[in-house]
N, C-alpha and C positions, 0 to 999 in steps of 0.2 A: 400951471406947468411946474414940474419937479424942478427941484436944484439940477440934479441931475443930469436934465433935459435940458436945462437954459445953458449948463457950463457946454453940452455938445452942441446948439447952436451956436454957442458965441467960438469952438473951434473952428467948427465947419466953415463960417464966414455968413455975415451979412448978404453975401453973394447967392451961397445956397437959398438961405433964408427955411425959416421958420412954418411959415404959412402955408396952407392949400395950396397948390397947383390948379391953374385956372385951365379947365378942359371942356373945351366944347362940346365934346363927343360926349357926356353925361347929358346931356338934354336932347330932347324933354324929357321929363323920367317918366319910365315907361306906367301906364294907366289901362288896369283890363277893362273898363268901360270904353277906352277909344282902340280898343285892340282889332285887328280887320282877321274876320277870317279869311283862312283859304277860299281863293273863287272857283266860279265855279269852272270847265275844262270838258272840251269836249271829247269824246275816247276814240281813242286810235283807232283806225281799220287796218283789218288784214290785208297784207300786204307782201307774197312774193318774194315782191325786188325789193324787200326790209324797208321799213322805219327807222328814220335816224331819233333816236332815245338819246336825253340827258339825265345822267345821275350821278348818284355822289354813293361811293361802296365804301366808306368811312367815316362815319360821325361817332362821338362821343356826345356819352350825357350824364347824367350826375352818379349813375349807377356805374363810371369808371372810380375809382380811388384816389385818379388825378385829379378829375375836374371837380371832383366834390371838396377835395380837398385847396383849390380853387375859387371855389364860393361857386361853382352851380349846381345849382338844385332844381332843375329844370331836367326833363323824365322823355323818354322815346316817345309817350305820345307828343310832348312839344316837340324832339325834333323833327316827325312827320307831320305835326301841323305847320312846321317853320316852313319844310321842301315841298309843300303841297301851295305854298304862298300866304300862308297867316304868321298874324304878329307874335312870337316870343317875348320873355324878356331876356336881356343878358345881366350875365351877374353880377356886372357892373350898374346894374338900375336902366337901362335905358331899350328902347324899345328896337327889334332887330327883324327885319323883315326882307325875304329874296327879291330881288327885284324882279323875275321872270318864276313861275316854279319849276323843278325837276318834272323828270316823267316818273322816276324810279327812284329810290334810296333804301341804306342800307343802316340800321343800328348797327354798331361793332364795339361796344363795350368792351373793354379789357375784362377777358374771361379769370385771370386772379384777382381773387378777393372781389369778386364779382357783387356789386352790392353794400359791401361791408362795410365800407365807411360810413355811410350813412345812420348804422345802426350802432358804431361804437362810439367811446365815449373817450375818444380823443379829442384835445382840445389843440384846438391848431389857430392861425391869426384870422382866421375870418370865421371863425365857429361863433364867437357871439358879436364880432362888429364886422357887417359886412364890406365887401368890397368899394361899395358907394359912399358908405359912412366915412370908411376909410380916407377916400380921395376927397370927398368934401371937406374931410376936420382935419386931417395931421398931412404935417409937413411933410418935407419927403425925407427926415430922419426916421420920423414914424412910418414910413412907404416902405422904406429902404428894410427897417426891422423885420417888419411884415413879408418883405419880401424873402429875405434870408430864412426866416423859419417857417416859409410854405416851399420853399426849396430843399430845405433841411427835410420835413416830413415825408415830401416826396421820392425821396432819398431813400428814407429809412419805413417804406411800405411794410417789409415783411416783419419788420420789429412791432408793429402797430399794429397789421390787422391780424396776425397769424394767431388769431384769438379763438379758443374752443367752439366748436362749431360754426366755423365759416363755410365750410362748404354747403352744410341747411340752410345760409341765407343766399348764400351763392343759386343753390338750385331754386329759392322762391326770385331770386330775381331773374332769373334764366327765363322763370314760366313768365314773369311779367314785360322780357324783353318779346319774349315769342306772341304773350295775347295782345301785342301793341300794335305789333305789325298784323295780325290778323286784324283789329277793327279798322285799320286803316288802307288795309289793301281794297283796291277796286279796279278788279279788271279789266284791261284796255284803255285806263283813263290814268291812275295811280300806282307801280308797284312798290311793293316793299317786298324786301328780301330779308330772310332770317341769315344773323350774321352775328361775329363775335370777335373780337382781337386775339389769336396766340401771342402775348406779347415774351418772347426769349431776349435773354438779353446779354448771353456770357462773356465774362469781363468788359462788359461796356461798346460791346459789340452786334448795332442790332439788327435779330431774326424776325424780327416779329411778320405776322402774315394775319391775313383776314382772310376767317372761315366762314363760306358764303353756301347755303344749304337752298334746293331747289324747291322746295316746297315748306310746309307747315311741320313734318317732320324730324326731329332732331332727338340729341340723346339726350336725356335727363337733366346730366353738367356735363358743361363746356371740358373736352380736353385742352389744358391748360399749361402753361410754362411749370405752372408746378408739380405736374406730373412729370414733364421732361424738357430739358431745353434743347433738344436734338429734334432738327426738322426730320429726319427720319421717324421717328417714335410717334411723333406726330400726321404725317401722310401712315405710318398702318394704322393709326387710328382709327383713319380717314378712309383707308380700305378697309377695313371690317365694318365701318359705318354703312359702307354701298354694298358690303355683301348682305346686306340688311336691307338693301331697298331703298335707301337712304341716300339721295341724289346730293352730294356735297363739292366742293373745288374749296381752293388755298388761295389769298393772293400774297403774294412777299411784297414787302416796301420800302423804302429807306436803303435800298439798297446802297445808298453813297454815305451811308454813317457807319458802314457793318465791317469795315478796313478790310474789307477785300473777301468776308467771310460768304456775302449773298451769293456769290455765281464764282464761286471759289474752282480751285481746280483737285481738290482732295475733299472727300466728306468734313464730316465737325471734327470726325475722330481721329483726322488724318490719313483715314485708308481712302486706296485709289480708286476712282468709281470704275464698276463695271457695268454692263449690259442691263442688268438689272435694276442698279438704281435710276440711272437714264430712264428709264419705263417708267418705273415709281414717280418720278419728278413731272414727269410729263402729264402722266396720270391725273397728279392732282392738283398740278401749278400751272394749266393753261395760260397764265394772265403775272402781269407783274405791274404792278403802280409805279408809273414813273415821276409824276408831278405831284405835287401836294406842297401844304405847309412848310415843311423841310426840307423844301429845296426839290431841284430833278437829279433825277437816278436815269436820265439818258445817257448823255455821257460828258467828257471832262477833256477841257484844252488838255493836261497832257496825254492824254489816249487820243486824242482826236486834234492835233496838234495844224493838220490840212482845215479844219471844220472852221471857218468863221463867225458859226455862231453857236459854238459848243461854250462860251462862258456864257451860261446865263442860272440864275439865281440859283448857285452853289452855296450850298450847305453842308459843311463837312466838319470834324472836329478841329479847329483853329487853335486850341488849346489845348490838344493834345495827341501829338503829331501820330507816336507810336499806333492811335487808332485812327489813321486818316489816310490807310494805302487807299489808292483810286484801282488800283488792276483787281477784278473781282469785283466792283463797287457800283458799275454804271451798265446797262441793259444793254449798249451798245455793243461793248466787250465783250458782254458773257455771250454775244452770239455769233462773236467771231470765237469766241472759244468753243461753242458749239460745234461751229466747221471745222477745226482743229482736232476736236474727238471726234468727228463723224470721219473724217480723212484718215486718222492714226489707230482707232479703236472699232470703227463700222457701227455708234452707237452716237446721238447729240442730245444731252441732257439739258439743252437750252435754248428748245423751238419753242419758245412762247409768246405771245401777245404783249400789248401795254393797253392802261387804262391812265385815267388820273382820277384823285380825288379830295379830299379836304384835309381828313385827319383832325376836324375839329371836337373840340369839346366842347363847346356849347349849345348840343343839342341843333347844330344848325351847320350849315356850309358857306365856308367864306372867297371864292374865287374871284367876286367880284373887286377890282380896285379903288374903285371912288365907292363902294358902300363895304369894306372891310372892317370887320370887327373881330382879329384874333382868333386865335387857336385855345389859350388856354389863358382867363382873365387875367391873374395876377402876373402875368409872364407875360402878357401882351395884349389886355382887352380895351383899352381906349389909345389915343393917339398920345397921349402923356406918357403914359406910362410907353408904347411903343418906341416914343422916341426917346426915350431914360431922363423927358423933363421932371417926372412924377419921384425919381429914385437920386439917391447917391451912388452912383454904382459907376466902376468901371467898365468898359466894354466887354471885355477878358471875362466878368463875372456875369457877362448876359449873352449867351448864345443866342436868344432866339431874336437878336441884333439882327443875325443872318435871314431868319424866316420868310417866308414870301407869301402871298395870299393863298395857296391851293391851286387846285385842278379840278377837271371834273371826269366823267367815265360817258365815253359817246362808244354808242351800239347801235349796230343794223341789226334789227328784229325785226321777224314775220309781223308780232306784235308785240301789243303793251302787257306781258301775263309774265309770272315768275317763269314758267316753264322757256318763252320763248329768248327772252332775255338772258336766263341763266346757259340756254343752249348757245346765244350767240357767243358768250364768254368760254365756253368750253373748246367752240370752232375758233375763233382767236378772232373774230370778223369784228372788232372795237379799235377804237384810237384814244391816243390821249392828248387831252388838252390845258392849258397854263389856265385853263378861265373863260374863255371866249369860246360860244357859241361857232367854232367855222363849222361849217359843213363841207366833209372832205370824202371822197370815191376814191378806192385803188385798184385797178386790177390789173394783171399781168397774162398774158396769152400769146399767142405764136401769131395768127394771121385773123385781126381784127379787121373790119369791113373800114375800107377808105374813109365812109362819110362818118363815122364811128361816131366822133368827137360835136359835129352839128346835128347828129340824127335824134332827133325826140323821140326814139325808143332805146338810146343809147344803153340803159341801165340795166334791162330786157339783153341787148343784144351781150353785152359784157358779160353778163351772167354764162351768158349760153355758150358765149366763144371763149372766155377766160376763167381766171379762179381769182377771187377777190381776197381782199389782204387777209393775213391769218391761215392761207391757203398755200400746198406745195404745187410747183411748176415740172411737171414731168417734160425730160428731155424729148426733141421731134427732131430726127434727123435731115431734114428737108429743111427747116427754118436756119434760118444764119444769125438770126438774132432775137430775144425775145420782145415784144412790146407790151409797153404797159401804158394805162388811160390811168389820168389824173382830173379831179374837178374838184374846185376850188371854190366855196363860196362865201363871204365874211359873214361873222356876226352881224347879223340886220341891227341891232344895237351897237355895235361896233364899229373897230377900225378897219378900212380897205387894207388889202393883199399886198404886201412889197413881192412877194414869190414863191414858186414853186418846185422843191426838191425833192431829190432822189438818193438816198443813200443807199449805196453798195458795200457791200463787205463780201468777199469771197476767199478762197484759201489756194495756195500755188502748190505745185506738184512735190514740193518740201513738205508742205505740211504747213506752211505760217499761212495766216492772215492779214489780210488786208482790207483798209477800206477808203471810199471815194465818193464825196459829195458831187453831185452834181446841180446845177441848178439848170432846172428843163423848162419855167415859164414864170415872166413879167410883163405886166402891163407899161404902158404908157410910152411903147417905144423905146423902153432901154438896152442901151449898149452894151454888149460883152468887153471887158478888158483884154488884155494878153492874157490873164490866167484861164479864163474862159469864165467867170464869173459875172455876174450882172453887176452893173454901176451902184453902190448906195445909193437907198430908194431916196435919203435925204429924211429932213425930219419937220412938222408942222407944232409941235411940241410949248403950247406958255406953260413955264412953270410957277407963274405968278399968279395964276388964273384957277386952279390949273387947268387944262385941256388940250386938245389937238381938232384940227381940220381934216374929213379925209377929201382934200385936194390932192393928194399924191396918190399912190398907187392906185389897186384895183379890186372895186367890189366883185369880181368873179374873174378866173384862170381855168384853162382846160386846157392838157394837149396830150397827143400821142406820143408817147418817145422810146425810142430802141435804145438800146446800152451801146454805144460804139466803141466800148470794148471787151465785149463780151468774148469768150473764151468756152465753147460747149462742153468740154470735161472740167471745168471747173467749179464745184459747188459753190454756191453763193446765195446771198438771201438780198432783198430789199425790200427798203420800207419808204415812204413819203412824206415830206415835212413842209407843213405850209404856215409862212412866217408875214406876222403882221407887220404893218407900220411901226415906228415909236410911238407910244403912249405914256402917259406920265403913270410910273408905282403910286403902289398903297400910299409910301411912306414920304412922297412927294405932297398926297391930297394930303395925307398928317399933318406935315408941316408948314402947309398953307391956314389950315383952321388953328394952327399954334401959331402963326405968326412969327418963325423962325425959321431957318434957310434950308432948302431940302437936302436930307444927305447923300450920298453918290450909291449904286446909280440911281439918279431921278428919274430916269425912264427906264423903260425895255418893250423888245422886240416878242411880246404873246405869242402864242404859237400851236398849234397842230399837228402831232407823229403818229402816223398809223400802225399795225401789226404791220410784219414783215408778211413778204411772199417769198420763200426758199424755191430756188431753183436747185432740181436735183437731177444730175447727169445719169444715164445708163450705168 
């Protein structure tokens, strides 16, 4: 050890100490002799009344700038062997495998500097000792260092790689993100979808969106933030793309980091939208990612101040306020601002769906809680390091403090093929989920059959008599009110059902907005209060353990319910949210294999939000 080194430990205190960080989550180190592959899976059939599909439209792999600069060097083919159910490694050393596999997945490499790190000769903290070296030999001064200038580099991207001819390496990585998902596509059992990150990002404000292409398809190189950081430059891309033949869609993300800029009420450039971009927007952003890594982009106690269960794993900028408006920021909002332009303007540039999904960089997808391994190694790939045992660091200097495990992307498809899946994202017929497998049904229609709800062709008859989520509600003068079927069923791995809701938002003959949770079904006999809410479901929750019982609520919810207070000239939209028990967080199971107390919240409430269904009056 330097002089140097010893005078900084002996500041820091005996207390930090010196040494390795003892972390469980490195073992065993990962071994490609006891590596499992992908099993085998049987292929979906055609199917009508849709397949419910699991996937993830967000992963990263060593071919972003971030994650390479990270320490992963792990390739799209590992992340489709990872979602297919085979062993990866993480780039922490340790072996990382899904506990159930996807049906579907998606590369989305950040389309700048696509590739490029890998092939220059920057020298960064994990370029010659890796990330495992790392945590096994130096203390957490030496953590802490490492970690300040894989920060610093990620920072200063365009200083590093904007090196002669990047876009030559850009376009050989492009071809090898596309020949990846061709060997690993397998129709009806597997798909992969060709896909890229936009990632914009002006003044600290982010656009980014994943460009999701319906077939094999695409242009040469990715259009990219460096071409333009204006979502518009980017959708006529995107339309010159399909006057090409070229089947593509956008998803935006993060909307709750973007200070109001995602579902904003003026373009980038400050002009007011017209008729026209409404079309454009709608064109090519069917779908918006509300869960993921970074928190949900549903929406925020103060927009949603009636919601009781609108605080849930908020991710916003905490250290820098100026970038952290909520109005414009959360999916919920921008679609009562929808109705707001469709009321004032006769145009709503924010009928779109939701998905969720990882946003990982490691070649893999992390939603699950008791088997979470990080978004991005040095920033959060073991429980040491997630819980800032592994660092010196203040909290203020670790945002991804805030981060949460991911989401995933559930689809009703015909089938398992890009084409069917890609169509079901374009119709908006997907929900998104925090992680858990629920399997959720929406539909909304005027005069659904009495036994609707017990009838074993229920799904069949819905179809025929309603328009399922993602779908508009044309006004019927003869009904007094609309009904909508809900079915609710938990992760078979998971936790039972505390309930079942309905969110409304609609707009008054002013012109504002409004909205109203409703809670339409629980199990186990629970009481409504005076507010008209269901009793807490209660909680089964050791955190010493960690785990839970599902003794409380309910492995499946169904019911019929009318709006009773519906208003026929008033446009409105609804979506459905089906919320689990408590279960202990990622950062709970962390801190049980550390042996130190978990930090707040130690639990939460998982959960499932469909696409809306808009009612639209004569």
């Amino acid at each position: 050890m330097t002089g140097c080194r010893y005078f900084l430990c002996v500041i820091v205190g005996l207390a930090a100490g010196c040494g390795p960080v003892e972390d469980p989550t490195l073992f065993p180190e990962y071994s490609e002799a006891s590596a499992l592959p992908p099993p085998p899976k049987e292929p979906v059939a055609f199917d009508e009344n849709r397949n419910l599909l699991w996937g993830d439209l967000h992963i990263h792999t060593s071919l972003s700038m971030d994650a390479w600069i990270n320490g992963v060097r792990t390739t799209p083919d590992d992340a489709y062997t990872f979602t297919r159910g085979g062993t990866i490694p993480h780039a922490a050393g340790y072996p990382i495998r899904i506990a159930r596999p996807l049906d579907f997945a998606a590369v989305t490499d950040h389309a700048e500097y696509l590739g490029v790190a890998g092939l220059s000769d920057i020298e960064h903290a994990l370029e010659k000792r890796s990330l495992r070296e790392r945590l096994l030999n130096d203390g957490p001064i030496g953590l802490t260092w490492a970690f300040i200038q894989t920060v610093k580099d990620v920072n200063r991207r365009h200083e590093i790689f904007n090196i002669p001819g990047h876009e030559v390496i850009s376009r050989n990585a492009w071809k090898d993100t596309i020949d990846a998902a061709e060997r690993h596509y397998d129709p009806g059992t597997f798909t992969t979808l060709v896909a890229y990150e936009w990632s914009s990002k002006p003044e600290k404000q982010t656009l980014h969106r994943n460009v999701v292409y319906r077939g094999s398809r695409a242009p040469e190189l990715p259009y990219s933030a460096l071409d333009s950081f204006d979502p518009e430059d980017l959708w006529d891309a995107l339309d010159a793309q399909r006057e090409q033949g070229i089947g593509v869609l956008a998803i935006p993300h993060n909307g709750n980091i973007s200070n109001g800029k995602m579902y904003d009420t003026v373009t980038l450039s400050g002009e007011p939208f017209d008729a026209a971009y409404a079309a454009q927007r709608l064109r090519n952003e069917p779908v918006s990612e509300i869960f993921q890594v970074k928190g949900s982009s549903e929406t925020h106690p103060q927009l949603s101040p009636g919601d009781g269960f609108a605080d849930f794993e908020l991710m916003f900028n905490q250290d820098d306020p100026e970038n952290s408006r909520v109005a414009g920021s959360y999916a919920r909002h921008a679609l009562r601002t929808g109705l707001e332009f469709s009321h004032s303007e006769g145009f709503n540039p924010y009928k779109f769906g939701v998905i969720g999904s990882s946003d990982s960089h490691n070649s893999s997808s992390t939603p699950d809680e008791a088997n979470h391994h990080g978004k991005l190694p040095m920033f959060d790939g073991t429980a040491a390091i997630r819980s800032n045992e592994a660092f010196l660091l203040p909290d203020r200097a670790r945002p991804m403090r805030a981060w949460g495990s991911g989401g995933l992307a559930a689809v009703w498809a015909t089938e398992n093929t890009r084409e069917a899946i890609f169509d079901a994202l374009r119709r908006k017929e997907t929900y998104a989920t925090s992680g858990p497998r629920i399997q959720l049904r929406f539909f909304a229609g005027w005069e659904f059959a009495d036994d609707i709800v017990s009838n074993p062709d229920r799904v069949a008859m819905a179809y025929a008599q309603g328009v399922p989520m993602g779908g508009v509600l044309r006004s019927r003068g003869s009904a007094t009110s609309p009904q909508f079927l809900l079915w609710a069923q938990r992760d078979p791995d998971g936790a039972n059902l505390d309930r079942l809701q309905v969110i409304k938002g609609w707009v008054d003959q002013q012109g504002r907005s409004h909205e109203k949770v409703f809670d339409v079904a629980a199990g186990q006999g629970r009481q409504r209060g005076d507010d008209g809410y269901f009793e807490p479901v209660g909680s089964t929750v050791d955190l010493a353990v960690p785990g839970f019982e599902n003794s409380i609520g309910s492995t499946q919810l169904a019911v019929k319910w009318s709006d009773p207070e519906f208003e026929p000239a008033q446009e409105a939209f609804y979506y459905a949210r089906a919320v689990e028990i408590p279960t202990p967080r990622y950062s709970t199971y962390d801190a049980v294999k550390l042996g130190i107390e978990p930090p707040q919240p130690s639990t939460l409430q998982e959960r499932a939000v469909t696409s809306a269904v808009w009612y639209q009056p004569e």
